[in-house]
LOKOLMAR-770165 format. One line per field, with one value per residue: x, y, z of N, C-alpha, C in turn. Coordinates in nm, 4 decimals, always signed. Example, Ala and Ser with C-alpha at 12.3 -4.5 7.8 and 13.67 -1.06 7.14 Angstrom:
<sites>
n_X = c(+1.3190|+1.2850)
n_Y = c(-0.5690|-0.2250)
n_Z = c(+0.7800|+0.7080)
ca_X = c(+1.2300|+1.3670)
ca_Y = c(-0.4500|-0.1060)
ca_Z = c(+0.7800|+0.7140)
c_X = c(+1.3200|+1.2900)
c_Y = c(-0.3300|+0.0030)
c_Z = c(+0.7800|+0.7870)
</sites>
This chain:
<sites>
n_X = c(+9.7228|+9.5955|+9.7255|+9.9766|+9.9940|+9.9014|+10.1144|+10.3190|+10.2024|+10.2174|+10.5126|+10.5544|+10.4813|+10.6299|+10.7079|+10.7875|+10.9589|+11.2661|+11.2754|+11.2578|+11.0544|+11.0998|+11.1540|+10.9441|+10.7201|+10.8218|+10.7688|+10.5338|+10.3837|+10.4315|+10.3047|+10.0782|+9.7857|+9.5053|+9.2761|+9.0690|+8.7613|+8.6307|+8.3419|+8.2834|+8.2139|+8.2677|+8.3620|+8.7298|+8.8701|+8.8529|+8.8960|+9.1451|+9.0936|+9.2156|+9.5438|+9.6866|+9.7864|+9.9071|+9.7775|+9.7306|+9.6529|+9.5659|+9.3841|+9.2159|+9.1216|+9.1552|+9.0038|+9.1373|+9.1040|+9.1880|+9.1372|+9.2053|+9.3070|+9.1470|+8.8938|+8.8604|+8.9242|+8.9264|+9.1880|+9.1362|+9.2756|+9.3574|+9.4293|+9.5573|+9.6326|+9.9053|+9.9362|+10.0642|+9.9142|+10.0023|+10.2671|+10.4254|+10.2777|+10.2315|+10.4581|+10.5099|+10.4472|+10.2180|+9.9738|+9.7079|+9.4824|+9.5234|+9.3617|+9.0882|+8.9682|+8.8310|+8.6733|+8.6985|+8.6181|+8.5474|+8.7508|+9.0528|+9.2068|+9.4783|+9.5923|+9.8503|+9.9177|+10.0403|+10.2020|+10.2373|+10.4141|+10.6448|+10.7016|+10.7959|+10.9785|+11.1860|+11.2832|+11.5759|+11.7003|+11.4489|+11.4013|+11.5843|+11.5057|+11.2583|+11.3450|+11.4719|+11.7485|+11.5815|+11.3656|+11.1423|+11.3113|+11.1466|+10.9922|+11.1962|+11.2648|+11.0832|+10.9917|+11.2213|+11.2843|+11.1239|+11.2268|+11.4706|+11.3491|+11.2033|+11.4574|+11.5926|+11.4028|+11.4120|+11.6323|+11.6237|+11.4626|+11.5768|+11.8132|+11.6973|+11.5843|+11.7578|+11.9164|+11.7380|+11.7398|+12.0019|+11.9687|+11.8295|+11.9323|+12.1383|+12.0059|+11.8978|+12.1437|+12.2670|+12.0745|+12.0417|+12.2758|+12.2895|+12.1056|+12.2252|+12.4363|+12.2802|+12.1623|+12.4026|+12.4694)
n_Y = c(+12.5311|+12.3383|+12.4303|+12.3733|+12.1036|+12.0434|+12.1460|+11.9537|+11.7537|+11.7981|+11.8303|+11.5887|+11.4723|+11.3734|+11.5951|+11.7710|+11.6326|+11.6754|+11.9436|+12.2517|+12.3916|+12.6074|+12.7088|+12.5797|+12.7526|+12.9791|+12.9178|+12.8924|+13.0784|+13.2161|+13.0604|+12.9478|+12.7590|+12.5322|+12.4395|+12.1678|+11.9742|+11.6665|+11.4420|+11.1376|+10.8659|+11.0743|+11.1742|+11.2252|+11.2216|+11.1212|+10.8450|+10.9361|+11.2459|+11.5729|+11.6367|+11.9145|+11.9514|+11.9128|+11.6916|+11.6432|+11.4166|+11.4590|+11.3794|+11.0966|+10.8341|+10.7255|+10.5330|+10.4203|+10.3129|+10.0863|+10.0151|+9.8086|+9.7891|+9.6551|+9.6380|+9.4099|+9.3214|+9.4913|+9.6886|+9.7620|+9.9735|+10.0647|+10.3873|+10.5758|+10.8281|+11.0624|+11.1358|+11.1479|+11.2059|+11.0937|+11.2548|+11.2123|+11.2398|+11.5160|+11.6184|+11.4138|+11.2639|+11.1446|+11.3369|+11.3115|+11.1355|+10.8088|+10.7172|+10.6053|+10.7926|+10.7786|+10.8941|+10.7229|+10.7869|+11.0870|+11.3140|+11.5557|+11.7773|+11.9174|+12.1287|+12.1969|+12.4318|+12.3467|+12.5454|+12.6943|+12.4635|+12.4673|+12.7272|+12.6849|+12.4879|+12.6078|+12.8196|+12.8635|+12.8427|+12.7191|+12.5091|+12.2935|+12.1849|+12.0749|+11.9063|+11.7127|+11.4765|+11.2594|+11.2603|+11.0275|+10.8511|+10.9178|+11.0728|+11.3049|+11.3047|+11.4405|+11.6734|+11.7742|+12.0426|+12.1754|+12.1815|+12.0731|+11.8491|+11.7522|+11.7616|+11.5739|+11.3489|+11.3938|+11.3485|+11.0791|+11.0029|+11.0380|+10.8929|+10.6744|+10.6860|+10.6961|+10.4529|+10.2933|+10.3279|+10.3242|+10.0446|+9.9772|+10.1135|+9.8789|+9.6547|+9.6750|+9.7362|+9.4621|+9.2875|+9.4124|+9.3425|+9.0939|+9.0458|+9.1670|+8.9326|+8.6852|+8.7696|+8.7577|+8.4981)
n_Z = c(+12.8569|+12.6577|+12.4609|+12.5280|+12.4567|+12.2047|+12.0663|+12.1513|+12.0381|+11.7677|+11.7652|+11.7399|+11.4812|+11.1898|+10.9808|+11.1454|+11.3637|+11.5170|+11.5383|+11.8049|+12.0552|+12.0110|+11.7728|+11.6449|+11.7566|+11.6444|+11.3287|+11.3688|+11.3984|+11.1780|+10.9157|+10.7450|+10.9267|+10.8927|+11.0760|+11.1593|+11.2612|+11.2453|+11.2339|+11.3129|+11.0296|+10.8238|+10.5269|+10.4679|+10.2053|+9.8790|+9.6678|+9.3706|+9.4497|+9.3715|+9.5431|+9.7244|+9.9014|+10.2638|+10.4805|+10.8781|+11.1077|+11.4154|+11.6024|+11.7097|+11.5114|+11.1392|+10.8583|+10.6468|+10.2943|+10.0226|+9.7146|+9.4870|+9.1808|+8.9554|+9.0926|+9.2065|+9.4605|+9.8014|+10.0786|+10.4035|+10.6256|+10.9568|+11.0684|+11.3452|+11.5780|+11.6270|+11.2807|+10.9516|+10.6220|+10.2793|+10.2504|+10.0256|+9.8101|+9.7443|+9.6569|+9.4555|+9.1406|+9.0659|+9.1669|+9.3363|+9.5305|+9.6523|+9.8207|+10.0064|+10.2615|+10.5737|+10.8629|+11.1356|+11.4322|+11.6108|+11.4401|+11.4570|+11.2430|+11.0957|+10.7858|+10.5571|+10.2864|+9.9798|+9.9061|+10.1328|+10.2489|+10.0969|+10.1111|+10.3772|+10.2998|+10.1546|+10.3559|+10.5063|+10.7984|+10.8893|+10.7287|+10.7630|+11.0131|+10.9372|+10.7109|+10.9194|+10.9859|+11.1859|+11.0552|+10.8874|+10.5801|+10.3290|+10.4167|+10.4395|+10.2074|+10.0599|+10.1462|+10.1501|+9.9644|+9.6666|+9.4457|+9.4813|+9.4989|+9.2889|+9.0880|+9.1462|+9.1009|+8.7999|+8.6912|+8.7874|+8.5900|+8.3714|+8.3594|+8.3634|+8.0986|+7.9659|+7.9968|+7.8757|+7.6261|+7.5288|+7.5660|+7.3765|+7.1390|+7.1153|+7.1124|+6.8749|+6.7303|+6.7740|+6.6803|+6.3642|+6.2922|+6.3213|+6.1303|+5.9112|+5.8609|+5.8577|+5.5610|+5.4325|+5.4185)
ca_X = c(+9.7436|+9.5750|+9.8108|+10.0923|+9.9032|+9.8632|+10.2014|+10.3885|+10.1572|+10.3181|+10.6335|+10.5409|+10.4776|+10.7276|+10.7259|+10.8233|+11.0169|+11.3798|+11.2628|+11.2849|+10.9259|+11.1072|+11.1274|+10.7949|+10.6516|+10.8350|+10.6776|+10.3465|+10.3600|+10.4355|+10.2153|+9.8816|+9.7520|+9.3786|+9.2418|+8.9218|+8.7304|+8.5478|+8.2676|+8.2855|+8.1675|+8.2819|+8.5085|+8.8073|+8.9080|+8.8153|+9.0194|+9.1147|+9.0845|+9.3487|+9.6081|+9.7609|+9.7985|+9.9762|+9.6895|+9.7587|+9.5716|+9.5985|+9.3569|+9.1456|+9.1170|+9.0989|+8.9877|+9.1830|+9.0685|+9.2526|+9.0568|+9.2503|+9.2882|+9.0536|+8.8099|+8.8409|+8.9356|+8.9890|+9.2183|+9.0920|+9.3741|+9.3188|+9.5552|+9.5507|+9.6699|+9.9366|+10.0045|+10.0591|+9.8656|+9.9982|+10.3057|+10.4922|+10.1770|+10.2548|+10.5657|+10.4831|+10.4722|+10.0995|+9.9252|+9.5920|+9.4641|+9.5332|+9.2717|+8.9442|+8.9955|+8.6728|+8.7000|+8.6200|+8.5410|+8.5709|+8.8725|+9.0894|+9.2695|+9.5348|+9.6282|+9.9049|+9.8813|+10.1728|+10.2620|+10.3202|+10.4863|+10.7733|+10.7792|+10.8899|+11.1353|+11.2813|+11.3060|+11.6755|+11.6439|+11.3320|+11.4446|+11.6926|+11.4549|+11.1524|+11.3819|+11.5463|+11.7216|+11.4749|+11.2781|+11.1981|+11.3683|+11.0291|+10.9610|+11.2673|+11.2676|+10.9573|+10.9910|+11.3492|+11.2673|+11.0754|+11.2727|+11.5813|+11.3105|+11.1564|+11.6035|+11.6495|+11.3393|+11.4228|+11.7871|+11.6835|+11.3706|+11.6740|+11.9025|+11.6551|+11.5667|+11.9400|+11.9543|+11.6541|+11.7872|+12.1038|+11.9490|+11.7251|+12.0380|+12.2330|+11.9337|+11.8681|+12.2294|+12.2377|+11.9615|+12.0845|+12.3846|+12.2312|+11.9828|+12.3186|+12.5158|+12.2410|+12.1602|+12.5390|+12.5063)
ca_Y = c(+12.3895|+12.2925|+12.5114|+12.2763|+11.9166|+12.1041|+12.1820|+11.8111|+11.6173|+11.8219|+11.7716|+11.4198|+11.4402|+11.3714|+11.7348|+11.8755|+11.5867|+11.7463|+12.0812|+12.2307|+12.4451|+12.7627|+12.6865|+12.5117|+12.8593|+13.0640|+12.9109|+12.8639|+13.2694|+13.2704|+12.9812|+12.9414|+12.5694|+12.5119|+12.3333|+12.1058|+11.8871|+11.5861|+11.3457|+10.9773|+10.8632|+11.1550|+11.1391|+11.2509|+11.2145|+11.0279|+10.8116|+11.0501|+11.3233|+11.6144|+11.6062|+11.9761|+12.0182|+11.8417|+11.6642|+11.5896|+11.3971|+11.5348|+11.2947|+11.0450|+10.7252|+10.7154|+10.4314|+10.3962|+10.1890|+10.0906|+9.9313|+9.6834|+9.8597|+9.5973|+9.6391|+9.2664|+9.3940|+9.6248|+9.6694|+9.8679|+10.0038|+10.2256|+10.5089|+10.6282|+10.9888|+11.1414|+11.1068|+11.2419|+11.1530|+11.1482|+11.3151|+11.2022|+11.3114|+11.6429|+11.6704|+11.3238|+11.2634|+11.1535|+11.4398|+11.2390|+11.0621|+10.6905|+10.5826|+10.6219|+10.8619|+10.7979|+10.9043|+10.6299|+10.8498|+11.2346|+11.3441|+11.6800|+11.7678|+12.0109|+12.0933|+12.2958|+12.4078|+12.3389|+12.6891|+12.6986|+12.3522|+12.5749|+12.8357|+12.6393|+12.4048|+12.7020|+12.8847|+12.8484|+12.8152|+12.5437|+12.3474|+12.2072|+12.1512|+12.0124|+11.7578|+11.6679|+11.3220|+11.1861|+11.1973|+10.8659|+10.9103|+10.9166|+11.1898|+11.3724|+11.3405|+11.4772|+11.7796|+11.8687|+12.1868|+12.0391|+12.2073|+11.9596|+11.6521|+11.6994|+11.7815|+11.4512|+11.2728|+11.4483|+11.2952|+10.9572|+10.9457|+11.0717|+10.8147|+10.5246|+10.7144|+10.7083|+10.3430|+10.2264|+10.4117|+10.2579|+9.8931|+10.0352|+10.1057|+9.7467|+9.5541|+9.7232|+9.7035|+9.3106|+9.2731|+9.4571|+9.2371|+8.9522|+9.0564|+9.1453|+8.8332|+8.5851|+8.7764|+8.7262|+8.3471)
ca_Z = c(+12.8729|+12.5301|+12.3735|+12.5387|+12.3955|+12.0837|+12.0360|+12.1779|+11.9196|+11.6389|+11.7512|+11.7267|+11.3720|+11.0744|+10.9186|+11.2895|+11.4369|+11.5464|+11.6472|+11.9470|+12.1125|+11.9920|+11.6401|+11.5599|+11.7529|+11.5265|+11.2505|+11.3731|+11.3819|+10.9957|+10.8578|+10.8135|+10.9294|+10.8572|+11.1437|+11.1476|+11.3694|+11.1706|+11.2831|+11.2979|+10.9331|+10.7693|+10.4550|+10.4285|+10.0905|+9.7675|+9.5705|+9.2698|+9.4640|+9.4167|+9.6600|+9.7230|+10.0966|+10.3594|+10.6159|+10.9927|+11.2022|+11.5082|+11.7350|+11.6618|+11.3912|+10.9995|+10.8097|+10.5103|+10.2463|+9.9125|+9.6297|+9.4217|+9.0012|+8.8817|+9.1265|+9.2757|+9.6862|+9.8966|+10.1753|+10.4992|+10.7183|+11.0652|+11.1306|+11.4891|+11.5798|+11.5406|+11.1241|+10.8249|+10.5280|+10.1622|+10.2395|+9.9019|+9.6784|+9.7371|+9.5074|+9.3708|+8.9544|+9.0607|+9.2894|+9.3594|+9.6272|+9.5732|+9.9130|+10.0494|+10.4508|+10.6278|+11.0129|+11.2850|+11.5476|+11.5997|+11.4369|+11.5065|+11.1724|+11.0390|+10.6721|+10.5424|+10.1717|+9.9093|+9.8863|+10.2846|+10.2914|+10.0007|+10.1702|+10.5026|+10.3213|+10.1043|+10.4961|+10.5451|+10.8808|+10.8847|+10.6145|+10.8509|+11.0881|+10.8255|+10.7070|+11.0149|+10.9781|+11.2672|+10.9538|+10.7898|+10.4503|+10.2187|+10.4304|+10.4133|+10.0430|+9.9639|+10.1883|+10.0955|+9.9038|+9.5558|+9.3167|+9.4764|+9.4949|+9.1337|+8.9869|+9.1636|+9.0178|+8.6708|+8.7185|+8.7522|+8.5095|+8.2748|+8.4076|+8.3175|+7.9945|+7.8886|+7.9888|+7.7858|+7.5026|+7.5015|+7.5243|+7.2393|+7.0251|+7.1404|+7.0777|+6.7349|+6.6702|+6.7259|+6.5428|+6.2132|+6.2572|+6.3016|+5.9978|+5.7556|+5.8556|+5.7740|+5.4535|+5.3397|+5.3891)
c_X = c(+9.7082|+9.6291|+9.9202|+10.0561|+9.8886|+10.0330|+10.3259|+10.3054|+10.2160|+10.4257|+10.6543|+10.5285|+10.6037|+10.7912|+10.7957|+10.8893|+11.1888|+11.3469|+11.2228|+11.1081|+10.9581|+11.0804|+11.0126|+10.6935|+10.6921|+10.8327|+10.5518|+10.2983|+10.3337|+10.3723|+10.1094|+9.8713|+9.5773|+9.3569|+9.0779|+8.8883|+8.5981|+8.4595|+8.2992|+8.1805|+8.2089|+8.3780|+8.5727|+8.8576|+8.8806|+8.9455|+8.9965|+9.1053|+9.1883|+9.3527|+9.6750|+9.8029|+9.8755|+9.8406|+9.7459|+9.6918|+9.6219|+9.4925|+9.2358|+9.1906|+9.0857|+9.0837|+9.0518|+9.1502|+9.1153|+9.1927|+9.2022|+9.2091|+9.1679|+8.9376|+8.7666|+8.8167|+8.9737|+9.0430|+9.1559|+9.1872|+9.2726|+9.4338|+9.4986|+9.6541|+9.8123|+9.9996|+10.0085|+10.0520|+9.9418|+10.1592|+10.4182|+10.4170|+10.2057|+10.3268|+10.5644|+10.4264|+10.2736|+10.0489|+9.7757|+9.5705|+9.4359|+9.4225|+9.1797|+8.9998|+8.8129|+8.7334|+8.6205|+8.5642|+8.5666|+8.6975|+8.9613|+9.2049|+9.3783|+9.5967|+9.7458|+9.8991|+10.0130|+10.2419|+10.3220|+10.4080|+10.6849|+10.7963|+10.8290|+11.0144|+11.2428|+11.3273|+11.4134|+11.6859|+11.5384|+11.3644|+11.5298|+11.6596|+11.3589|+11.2429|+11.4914|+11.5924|+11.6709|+11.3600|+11.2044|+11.1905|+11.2339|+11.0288|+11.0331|+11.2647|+11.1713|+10.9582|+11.1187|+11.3509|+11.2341|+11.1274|+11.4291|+11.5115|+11.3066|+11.3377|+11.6711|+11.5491|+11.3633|+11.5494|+11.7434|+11.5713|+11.4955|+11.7716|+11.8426|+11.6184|+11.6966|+11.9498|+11.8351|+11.6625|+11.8809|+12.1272|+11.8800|+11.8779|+12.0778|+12.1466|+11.9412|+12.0240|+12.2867|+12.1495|+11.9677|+12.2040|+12.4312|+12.1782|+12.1275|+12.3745|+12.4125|+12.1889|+12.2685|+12.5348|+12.3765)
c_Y = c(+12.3137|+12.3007|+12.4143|+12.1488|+11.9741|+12.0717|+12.0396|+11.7388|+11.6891|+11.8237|+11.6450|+11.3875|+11.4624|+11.5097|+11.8322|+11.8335|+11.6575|+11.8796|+12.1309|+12.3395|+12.5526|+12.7500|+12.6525|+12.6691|+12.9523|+13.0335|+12.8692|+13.0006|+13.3240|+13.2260|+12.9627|+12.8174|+12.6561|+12.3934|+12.3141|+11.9715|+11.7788|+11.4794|+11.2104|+11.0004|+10.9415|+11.1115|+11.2716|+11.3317|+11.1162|+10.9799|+10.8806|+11.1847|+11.4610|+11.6658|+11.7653|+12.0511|+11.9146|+11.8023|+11.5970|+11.5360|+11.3916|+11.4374|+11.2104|+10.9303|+10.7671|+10.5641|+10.4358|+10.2599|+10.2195|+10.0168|+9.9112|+9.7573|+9.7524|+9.5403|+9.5011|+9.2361|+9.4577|+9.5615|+9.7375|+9.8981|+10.0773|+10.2928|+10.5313|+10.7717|+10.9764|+11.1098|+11.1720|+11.1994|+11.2081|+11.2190|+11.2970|+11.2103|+11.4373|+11.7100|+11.5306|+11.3646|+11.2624|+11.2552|+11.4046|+11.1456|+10.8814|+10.6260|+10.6489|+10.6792|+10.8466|+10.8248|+10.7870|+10.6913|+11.0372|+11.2091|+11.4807|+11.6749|+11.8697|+12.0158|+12.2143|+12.3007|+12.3662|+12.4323|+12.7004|+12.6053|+12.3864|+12.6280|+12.8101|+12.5634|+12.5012|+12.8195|+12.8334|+12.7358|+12.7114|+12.4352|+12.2722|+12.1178|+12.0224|+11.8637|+11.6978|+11.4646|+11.2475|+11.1442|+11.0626|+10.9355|+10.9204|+11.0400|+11.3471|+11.4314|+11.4286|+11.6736|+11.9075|+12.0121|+12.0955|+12.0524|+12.1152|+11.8121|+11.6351|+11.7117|+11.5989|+11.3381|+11.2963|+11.3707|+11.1341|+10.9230|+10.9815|+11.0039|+10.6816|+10.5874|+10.6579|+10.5118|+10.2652|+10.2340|+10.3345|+10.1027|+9.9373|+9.9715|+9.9836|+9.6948|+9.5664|+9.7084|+9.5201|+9.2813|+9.2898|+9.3732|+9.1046|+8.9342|+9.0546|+9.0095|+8.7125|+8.5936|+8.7299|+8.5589|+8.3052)
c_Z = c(+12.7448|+12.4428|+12.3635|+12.4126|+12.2832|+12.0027|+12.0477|+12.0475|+11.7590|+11.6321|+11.7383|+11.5742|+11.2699|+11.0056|+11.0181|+11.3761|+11.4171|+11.6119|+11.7016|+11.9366|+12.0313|+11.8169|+11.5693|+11.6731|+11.6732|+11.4036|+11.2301|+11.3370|+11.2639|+10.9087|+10.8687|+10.8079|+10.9196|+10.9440|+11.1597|+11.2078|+11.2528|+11.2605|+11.2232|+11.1418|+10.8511|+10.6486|+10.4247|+10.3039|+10.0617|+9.7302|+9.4478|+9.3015|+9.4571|+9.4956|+9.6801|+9.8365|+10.1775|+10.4792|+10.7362|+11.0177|+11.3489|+11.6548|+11.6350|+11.5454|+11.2680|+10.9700|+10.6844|+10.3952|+10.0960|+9.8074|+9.4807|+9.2641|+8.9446|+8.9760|+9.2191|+9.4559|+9.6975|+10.0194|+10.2786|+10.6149|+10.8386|+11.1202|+11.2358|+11.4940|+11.6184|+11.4075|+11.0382|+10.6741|+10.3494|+10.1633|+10.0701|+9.7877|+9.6731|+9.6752|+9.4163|+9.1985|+8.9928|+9.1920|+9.3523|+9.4465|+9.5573|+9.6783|+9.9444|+10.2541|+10.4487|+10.7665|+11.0420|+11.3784|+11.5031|+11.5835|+11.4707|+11.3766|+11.1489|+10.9105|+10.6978|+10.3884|+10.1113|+9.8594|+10.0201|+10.2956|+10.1852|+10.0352|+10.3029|+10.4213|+10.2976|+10.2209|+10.4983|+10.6986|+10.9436|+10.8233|+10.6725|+10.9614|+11.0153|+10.8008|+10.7714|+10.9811|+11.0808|+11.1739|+10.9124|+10.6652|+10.3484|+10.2667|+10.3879|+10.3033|+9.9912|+10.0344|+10.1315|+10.0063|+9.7400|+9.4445|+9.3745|+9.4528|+9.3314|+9.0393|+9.0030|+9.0761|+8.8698|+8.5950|+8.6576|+8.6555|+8.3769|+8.2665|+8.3391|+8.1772|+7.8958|+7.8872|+7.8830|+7.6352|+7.4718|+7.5183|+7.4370|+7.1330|+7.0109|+7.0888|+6.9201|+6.6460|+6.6739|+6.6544|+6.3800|+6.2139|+6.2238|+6.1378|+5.8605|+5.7614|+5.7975|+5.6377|+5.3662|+5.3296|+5.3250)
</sites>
């Protein structure tokens, strides 16, 4: 019966929404999750901390809290169960925790590492499931298998490269045109 309630709240989550009992048991069989039970007060994670796992929360409250770059405020969010923390640090440019996880009460956690979370998208078979479009698209993206997320981020940091480049040149070439024409007069 725990097994059931175990198994519905991860189909509830983002990484597992679309598929069916049979599928998320035949890769519970093949993956290792890391599950952990936290006390009220407890933290989480630091800001700064690196990020290289996938965390659930599986029951229970976090406190999230975001401190402001120049130190002026903080925000303090509360997540409620079932969520999934961080999931676009994981193939993100930055891999570091950008907030402060404190638990509110007893929490019930599960991680997966970033070697398991590859070897499910690159799963034929799962990857269809993983980034089911029930998704929401951040999620999708980040899961999609990371050697398609980081060809797509590579794409468009190469896309705005190319365009900054080529206002580089324009500018620099008005400029020298500007610069010969009022020398000639």
């Amino acid at each position: 019966m725990q097994e059931d309630k175990l198994y519905d709240t991860l189909l509830n989550l983002p990484l597992f929404l679309g598929m069916s009992r049979a599928d998320l048991l035949q890769i519970a069989g093949h993956t290792k999750f890391d599950f952990q039970k936290i006390e009220g007060g407890e933290t989480l994670t630091e800001i700064g901390e690196p990020y290289h796992r996938l965390l659930f929360l599986l029951s229970g409250e976090v406190a999230v809290e975001t401190m402001a770059d120049d130190r002026g405020y903080r925000i303090v969010e509360t997540i409620k169960a079932p969520e999934v923390f961080m999931i676009e640090r994981l193939f993100g440019y930055d891999q570091h925790s950008p907030h402060h996880y404190v638990a509110r009460n007893d929490c019930s956690l599960m991680s997966i590492s970033k070697k398991e979370v590859l070897r499910l998208a690159n799963n034929t078979k799962s990857s269809t499931s993983i980034c089911s479009t029930s998704s929401p698209p951040r999620h999708r993206e980040a899961i999609a298998g990371s050697s398609g997320y980081l060809r797509r981020r590579s794409a468009t940091a190469s896309s705005d490269s190319s365009r900054i480049i080529a206002y580089a040149r324009q500018a620099k070439k008005t400029s020298i045109s500007r610069w010969i024409a009022w020398h000639r007069n």
